[in-house]
N, CA, C and O of each residue as an XYZ file, in Angstrom:
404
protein
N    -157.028   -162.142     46.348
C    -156.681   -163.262     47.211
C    -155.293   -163.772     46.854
O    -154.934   -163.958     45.691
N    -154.591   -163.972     47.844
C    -153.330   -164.782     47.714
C    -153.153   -166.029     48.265
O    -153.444   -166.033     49.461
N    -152.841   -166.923     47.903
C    -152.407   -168.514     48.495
C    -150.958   -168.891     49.003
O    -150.327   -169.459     48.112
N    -150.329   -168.756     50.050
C    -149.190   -169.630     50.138
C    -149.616   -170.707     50.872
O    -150.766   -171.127     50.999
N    -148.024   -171.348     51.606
C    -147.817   -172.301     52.333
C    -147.091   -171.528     53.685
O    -146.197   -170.694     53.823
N    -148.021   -172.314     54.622
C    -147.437   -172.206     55.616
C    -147.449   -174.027     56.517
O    -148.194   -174.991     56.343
N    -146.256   -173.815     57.461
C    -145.864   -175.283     58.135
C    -145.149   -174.640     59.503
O    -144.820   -173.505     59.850
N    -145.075   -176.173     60.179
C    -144.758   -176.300     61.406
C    -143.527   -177.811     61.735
O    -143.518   -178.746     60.935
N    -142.961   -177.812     62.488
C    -142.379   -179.246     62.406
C    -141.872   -179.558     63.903
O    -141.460   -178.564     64.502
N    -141.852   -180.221     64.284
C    -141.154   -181.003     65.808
C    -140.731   -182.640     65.226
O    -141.229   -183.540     64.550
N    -139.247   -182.277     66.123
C    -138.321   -183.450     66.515
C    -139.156   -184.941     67.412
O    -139.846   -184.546     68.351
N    -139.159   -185.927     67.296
C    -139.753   -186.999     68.290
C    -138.854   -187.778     68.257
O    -138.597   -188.168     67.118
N    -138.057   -188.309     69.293
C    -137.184   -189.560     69.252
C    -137.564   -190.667     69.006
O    -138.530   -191.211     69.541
N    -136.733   -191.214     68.025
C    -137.107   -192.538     67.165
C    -137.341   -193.853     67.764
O    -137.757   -194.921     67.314
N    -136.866   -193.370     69.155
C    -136.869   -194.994     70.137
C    -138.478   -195.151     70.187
O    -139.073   -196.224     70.095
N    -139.103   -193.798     70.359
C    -140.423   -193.962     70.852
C    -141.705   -193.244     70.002
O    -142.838   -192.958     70.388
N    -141.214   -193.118     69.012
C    -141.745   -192.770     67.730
C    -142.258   -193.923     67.492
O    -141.584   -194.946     67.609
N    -144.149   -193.939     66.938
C    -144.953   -194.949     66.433
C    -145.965   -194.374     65.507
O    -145.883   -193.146     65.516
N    -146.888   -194.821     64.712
C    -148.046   -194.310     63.915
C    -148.887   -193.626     64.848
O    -149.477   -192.616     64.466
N    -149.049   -194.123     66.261
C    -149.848   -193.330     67.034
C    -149.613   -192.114     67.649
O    -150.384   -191.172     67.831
N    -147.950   -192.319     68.074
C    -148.063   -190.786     67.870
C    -148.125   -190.138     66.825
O    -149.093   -189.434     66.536
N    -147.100   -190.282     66.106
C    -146.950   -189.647     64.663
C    -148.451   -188.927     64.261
O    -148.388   -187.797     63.778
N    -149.453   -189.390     64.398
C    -151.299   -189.169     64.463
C    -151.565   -188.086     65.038
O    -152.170   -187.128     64.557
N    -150.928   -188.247     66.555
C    -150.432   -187.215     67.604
C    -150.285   -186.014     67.595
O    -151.022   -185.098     67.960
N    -149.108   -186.043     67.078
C    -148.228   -185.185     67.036
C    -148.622   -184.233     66.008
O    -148.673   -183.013     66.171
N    -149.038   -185.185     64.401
C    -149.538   -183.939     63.720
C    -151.556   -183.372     64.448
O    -152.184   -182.320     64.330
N    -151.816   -184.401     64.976
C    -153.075   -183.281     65.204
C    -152.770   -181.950     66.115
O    -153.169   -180.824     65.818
N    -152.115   -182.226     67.094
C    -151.419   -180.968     67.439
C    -150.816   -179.805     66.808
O    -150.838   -178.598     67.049
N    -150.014   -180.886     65.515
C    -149.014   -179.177     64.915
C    -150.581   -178.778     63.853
O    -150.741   -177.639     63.413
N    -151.294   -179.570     63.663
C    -152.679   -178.423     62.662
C    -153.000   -178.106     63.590
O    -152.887   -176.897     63.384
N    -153.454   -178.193     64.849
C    -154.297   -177.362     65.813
C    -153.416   -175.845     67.033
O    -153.767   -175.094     67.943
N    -152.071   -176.182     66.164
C    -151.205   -175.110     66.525
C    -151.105   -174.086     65.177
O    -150.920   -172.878     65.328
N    -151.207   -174.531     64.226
C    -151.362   -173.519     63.277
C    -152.571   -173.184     62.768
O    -152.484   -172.248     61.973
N    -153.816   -173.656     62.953
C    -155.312   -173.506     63.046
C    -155.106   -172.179     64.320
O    -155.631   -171.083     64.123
N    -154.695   -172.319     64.965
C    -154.875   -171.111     66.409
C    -153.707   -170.114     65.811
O    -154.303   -169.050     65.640
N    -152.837   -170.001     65.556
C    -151.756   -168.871     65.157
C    -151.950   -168.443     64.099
O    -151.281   -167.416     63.983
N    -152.851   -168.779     62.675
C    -152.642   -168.705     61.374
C    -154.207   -167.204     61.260
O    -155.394   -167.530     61.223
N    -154.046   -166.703     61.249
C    -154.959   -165.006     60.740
C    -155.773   -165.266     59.238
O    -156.706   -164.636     58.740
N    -154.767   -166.860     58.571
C    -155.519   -166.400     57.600
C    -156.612   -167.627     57.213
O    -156.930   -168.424     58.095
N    -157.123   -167.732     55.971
C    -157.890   -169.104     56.017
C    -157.436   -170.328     55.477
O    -157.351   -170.388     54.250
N    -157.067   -171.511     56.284
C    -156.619   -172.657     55.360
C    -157.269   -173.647     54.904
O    -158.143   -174.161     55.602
N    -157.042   -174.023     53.906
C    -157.365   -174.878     52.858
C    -157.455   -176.314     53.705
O    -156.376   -176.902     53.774
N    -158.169   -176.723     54.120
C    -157.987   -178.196     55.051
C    -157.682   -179.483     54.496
O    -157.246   -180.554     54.919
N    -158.057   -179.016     53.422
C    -157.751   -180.432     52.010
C    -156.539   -180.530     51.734
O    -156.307   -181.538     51.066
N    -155.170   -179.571     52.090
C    -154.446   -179.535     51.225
C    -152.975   -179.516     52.649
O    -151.923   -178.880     52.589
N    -153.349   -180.238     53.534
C    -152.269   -180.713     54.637
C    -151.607   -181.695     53.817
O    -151.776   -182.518     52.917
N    -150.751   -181.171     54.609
C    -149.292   -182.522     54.078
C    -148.162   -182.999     55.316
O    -147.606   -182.307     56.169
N    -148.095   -184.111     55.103
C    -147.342   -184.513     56.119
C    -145.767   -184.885     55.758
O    -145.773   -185.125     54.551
N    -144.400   -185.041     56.279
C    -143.583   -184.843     55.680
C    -143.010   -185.389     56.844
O    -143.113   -184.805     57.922
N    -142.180   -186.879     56.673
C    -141.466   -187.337     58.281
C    -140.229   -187.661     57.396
O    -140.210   -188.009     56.215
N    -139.041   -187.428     58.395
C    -137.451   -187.130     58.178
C    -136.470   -187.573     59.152
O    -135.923   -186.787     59.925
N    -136.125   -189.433     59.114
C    -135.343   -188.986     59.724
C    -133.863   -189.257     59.962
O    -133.222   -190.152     59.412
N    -133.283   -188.164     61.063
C    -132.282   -187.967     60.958
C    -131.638   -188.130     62.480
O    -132.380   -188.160     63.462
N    -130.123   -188.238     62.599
C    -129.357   -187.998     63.876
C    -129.082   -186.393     64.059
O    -128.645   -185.528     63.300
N    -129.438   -186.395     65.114
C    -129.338   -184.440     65.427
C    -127.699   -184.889     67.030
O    -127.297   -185.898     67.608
N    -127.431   -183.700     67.035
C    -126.142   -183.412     68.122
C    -126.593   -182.521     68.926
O    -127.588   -181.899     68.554
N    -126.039   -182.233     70.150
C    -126.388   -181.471     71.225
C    -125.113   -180.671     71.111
O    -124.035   -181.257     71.014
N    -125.221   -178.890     71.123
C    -124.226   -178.801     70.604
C    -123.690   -177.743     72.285
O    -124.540   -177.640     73.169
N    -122.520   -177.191     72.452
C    -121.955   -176.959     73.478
C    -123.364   -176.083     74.401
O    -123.586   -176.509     75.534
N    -123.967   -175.279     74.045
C    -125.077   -174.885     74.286
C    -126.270   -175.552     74.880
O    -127.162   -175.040     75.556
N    -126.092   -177.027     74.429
C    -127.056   -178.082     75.042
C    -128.064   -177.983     74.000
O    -128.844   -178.935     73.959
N    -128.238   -177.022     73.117
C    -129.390   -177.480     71.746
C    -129.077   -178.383     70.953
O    -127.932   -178.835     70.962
N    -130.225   -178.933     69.919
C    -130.059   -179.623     69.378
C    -129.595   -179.188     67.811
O    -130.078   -178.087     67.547
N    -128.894   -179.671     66.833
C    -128.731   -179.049     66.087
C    -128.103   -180.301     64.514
O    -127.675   -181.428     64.765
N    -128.143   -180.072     63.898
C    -127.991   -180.597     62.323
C    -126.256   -181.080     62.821
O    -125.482   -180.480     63.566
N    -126.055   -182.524     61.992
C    -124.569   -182.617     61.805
C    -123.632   -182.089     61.229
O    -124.308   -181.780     60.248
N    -122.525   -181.664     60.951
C    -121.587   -180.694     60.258
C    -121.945   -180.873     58.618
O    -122.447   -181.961     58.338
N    -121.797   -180.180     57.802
C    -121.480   -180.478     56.801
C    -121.168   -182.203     56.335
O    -120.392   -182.987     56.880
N    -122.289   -182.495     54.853
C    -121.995   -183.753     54.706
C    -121.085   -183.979     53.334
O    -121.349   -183.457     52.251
N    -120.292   -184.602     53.517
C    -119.658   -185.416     52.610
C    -119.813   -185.562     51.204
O    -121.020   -185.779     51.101
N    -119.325   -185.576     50.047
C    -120.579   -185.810     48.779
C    -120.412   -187.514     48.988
O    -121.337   -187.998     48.335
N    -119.908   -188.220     49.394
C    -119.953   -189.634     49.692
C    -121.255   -189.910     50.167
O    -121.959   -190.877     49.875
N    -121.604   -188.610     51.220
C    -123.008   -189.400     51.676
C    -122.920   -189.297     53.599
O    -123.779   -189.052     54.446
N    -121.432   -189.624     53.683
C    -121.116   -189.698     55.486
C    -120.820   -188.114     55.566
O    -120.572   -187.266     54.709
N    -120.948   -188.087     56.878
C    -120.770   -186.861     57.553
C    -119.159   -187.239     58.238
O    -118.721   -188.159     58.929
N    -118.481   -185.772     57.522
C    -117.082   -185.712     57.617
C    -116.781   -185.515     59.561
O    -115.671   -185.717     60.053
N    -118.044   -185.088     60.416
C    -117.634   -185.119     61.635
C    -117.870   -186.866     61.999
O    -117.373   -187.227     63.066
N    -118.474   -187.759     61.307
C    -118.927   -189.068     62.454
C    -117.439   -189.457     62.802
O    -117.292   -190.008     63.893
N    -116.432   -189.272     62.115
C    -115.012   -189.911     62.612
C    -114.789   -189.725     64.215
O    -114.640   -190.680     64.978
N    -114.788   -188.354     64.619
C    -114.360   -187.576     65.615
C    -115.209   -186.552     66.280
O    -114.940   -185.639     67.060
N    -116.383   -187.001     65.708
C    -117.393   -186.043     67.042
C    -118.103   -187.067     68.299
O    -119.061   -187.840     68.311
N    -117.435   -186.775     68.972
C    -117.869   -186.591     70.426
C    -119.401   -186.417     71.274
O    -119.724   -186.993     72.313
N    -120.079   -185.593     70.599
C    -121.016   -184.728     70.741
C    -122.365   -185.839     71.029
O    -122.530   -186.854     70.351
N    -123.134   -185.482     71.997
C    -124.113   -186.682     72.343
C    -125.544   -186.625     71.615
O    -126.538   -185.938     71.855
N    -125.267   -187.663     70.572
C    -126.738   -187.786     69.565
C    -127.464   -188.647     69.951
O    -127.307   -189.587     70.730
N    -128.741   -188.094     69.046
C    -130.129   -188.148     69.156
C    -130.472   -188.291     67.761
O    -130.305   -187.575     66.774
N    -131.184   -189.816     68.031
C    -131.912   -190.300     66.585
C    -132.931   -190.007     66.683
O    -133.623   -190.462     67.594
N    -133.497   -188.970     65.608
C    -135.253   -188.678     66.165
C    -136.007   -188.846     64.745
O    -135.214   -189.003     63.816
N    -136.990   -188.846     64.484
C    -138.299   -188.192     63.512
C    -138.722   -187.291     63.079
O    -139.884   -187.351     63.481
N    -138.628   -186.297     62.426
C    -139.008   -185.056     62.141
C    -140.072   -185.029     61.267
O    -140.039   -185.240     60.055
N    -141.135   -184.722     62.047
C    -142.439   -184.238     61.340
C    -142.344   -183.041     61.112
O    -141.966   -182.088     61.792
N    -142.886   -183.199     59.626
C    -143.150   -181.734     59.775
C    -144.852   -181.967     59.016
O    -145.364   -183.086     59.051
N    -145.400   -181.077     58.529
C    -146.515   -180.572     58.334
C    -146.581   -179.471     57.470
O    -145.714   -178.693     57.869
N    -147.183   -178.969     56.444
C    -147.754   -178.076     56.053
C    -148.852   -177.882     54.958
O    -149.067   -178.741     54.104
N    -149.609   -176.572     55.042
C    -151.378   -176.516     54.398
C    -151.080   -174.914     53.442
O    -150.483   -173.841     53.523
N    -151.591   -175.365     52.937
C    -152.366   -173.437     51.851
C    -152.782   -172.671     53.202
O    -152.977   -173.367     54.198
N    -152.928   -171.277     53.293
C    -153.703   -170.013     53.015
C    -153.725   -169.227     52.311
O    -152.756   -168.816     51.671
N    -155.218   -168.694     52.242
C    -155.414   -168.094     51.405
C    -155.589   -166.271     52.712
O    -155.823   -166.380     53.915
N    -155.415   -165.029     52.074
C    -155.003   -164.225     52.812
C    -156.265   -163.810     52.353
O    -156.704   -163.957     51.212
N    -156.887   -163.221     53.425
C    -158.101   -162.346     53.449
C    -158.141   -160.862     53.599
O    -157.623   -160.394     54.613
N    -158.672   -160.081     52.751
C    -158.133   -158.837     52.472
C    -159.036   -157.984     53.199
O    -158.875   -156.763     53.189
């Protein structure tokens, strides 16, 4: 038998981000990796993990991480980026399996 970790995570905008979804949102991401996961997970051993951050829309229209940060702490683009952000929540989620042989 082997044990790792496996996880899942989605963005939620912070305007409308609450405990109820947040509730939400992760019963969904376990019941998305309960249906995709082959192997057996440990149900005791979910973890929840919220993050958050300003994401950019980048020429592509995705969303994506700010440039490189600063060791100050600021992000060397907030001077002069342009780029239309999004304050969101990042859940993420993750549990054990164990691999069945």
């Amino acid at each position: 038998m082997m044990e790792k970790t496996i996880g899942a995570e989605v963005n939620v905008a912070l305007a409308d981000y609450d405990e109820s979804l947040k509730d939400h949102v992760v019963e969904l991401l376990k019941e998305t990796l309960r249906e995709q996961s082959t192997e057996y997970l440990l149900e005791n051993t979910w973890e929840v993990v919220e993050n958050k951050r300003t994401l950019y829309k980048n020429k592509d229209g995705e969303l994506e991480r700010p440039d490189k940060e600063t060791p100050g702490g600021t992000l060397s683009s907030e001077i002069s980026d342009t780029r239309e952000k999004f304050e969101v929540m990042t859940v993420g989620i993750t549990v054990k399996v164990v691999e069945t042989l």
